[in-house]
N, C-alpha and C positions, 0 to 999 in steps of 0.2 A: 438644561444643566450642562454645564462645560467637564467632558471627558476627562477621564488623565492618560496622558502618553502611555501607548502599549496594552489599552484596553482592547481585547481583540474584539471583533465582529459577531463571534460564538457565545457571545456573555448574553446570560438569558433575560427576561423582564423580573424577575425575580433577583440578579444579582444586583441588576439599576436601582433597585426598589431598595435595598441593603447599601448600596453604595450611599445611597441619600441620607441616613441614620448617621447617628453619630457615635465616632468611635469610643475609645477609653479616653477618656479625660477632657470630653464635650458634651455637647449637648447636643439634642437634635439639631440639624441645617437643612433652611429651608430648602425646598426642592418641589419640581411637579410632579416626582414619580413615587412620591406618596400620595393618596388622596384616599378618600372615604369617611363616610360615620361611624362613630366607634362610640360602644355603649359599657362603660364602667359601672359596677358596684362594688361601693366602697364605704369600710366601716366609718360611722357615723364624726370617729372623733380628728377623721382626715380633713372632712367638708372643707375649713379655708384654705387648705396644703394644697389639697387638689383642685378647689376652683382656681389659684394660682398658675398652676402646672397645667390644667388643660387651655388656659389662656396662651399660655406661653406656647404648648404645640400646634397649639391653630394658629399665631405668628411664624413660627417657623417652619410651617406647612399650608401654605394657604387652600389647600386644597382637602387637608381635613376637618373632619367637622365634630368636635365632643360634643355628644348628646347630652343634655340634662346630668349629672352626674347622681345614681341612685344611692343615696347615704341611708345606714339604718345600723345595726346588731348585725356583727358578721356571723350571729349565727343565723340570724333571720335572711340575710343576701344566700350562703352558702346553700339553705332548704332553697330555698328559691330557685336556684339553679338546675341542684339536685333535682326539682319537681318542671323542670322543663322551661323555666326561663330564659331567656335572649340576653347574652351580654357577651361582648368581646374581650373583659378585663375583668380582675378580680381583686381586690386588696383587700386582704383581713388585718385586722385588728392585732389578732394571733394568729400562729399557726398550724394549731389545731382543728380550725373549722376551715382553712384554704385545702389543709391535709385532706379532707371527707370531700373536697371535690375532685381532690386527684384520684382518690380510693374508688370515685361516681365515673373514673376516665373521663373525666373533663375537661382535665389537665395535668400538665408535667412540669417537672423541673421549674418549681417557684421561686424567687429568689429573695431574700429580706432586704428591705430597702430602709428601715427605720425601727427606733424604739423609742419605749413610751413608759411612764411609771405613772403611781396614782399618787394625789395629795387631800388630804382630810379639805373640806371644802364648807364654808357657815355663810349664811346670810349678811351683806353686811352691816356691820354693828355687833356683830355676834349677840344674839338676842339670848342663844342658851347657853353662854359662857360655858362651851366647847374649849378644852384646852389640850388633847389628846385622843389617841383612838378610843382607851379606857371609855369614853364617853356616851360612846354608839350602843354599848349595854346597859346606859341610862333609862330606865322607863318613864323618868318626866319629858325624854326627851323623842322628839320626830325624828326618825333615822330612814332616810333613804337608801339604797342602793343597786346597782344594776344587778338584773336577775342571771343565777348559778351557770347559765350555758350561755352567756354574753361575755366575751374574753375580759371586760372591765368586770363584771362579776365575780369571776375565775379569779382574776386578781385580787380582788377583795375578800373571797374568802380565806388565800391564801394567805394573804397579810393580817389579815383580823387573827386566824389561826395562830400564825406566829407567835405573834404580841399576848394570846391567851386571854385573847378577847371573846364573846359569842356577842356577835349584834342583835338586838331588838330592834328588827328593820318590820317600818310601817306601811311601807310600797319598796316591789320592788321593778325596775324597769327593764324594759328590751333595748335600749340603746341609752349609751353614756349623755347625750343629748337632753336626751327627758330626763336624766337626775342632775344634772346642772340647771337645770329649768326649773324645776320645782324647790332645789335651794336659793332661785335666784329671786324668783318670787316667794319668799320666804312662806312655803307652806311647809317645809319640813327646819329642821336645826343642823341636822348633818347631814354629809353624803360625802362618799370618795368618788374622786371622776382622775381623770386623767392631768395632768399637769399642765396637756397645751390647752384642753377645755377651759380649767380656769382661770387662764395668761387673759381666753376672752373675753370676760363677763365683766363686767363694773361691778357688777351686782352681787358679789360675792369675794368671802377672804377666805386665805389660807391660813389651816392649822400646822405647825410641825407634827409633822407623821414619823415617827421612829419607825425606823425597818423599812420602808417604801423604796431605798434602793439597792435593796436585795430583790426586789418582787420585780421584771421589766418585764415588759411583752414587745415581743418582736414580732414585726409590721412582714410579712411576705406579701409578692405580685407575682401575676403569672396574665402571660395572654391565654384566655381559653382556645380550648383544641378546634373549637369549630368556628373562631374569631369570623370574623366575616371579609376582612380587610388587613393587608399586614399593616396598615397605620395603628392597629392593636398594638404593636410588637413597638413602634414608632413611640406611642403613650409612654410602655414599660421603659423601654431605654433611654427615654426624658427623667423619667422616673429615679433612675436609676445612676444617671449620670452625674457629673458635678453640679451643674446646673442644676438640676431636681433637686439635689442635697441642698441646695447654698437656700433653697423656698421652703425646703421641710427644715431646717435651723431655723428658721427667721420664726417658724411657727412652734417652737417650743423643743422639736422632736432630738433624738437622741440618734449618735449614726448606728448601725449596723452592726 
């Protein structure tokens, strides 16, 4: 890695390792003095944002390695942790359930990197002429939604609320993932998921949702305290950067 003039001699392995990162208004630069594996979990409606962005740090880190990246219900990643799990990085969905790992000291100072809204979501062809939220306390109809401690959940009942709806929900799920799945395979008629979930699917169309963008959830990361590598820290400031930003656009997300 080529120095810069009047870096003294006294500079420890730890500011080399920080020199290598990328500043305000970049993205990580490759370098040898980051290196290691680093283990993320991250809610479920990140998956193509993040296999992006871990791509992208291991190019500009050859010496890093993103593990498998663990997607689910950031409330199910945050118990996880809480109950002794291994991971260098955290991204919730919300930041209510990144919060209960800081409250576990697991970590500090999160910082929000994205936001996200829900959108009414039908099989396509809309087979139960779905035309509104109104709809979800249909009882002819199959109503999916993510379950009350899943921040896509939280959302939805928030919004259903609203609108002075009660849904007639006939499963409800641990991650936004499994209710796009099941409207996609048309075994339900409704579900709300997220707006970059159903950017992906074929297999599914959008309702107008009145109120949807009063209700957002903001996206927090944080390297955990007992990270194992500062290439954790590497991840977050990719994350966080323009670069990160310019991969979470492209995938529906909303800034900060």
């Amino acid at each position: 890695m080529r120095r810069r003039v009047g870096i003294t001699a006294g500079l420890t392995g730890l500011a080399l390792v920080l020199a290598g990162c990328g500043g305000p208004g970049g993205g990580t630069r490759g370098t040898d003095a980051v290196a290691g594996q680093v283990t993320v979990f991250a809610a479920a409606s990140l998956s193509g944002a993040f296999d992006e962005i871990a791509a992208d740090v291991e190019a500009a880190h050859p010496g890093v390695e993103i593990e498998p990246i663990r997607y689910d219900g950031s409330s199910t990643l945050a118990t996880q942790l809480i109950e002794g799990a291994r991971a260098d990085v955290f991204a919730s969905a919300d930041e209510a359930n990144l919060q209960r790992v800081v409250d576990a000291g697991l970590a500090a100072s999160p910082r929000v990197f994205a936001t996200n809204r829900l959108t009414l979501v039908v099989p396509t062809g809309n087979p139960g002429d779905v035309t509104g939220l109104a709809d979800l306390a249909d009882p002819d109809l199959a109503v999916v939604l993510c379950a009350a401690e899943v921040p896509c959940g939280a959302a939805s009942g928030q919004l259903a609320r609203a609108a002075g709806v009660t849904p007639r929900v006939d499963s409800y799920e641990q991650n936004v993932t499994a209710v796009l799945t099941k409207i996609a395979m048309g075994e339900a008629d409704a579900g709300l998921v997220y707006v970059t979930d159903a950017a992906r699917s074929d297999d599914v169309e959008t309702v107008a949702t009145v109120g949807a963008d009063d209700v957002v959830n903001r996206y927090p990361i944080v390297a955990l305290a007992e990270a194992r590598t500062p290439a954790a820290a590497a991840f977050v400031d990719h994350v966080l950067s323009p670069a990160g930003r310019a991969v979470l656009e492209r995938w529906g997300f909303g800034a900060p």
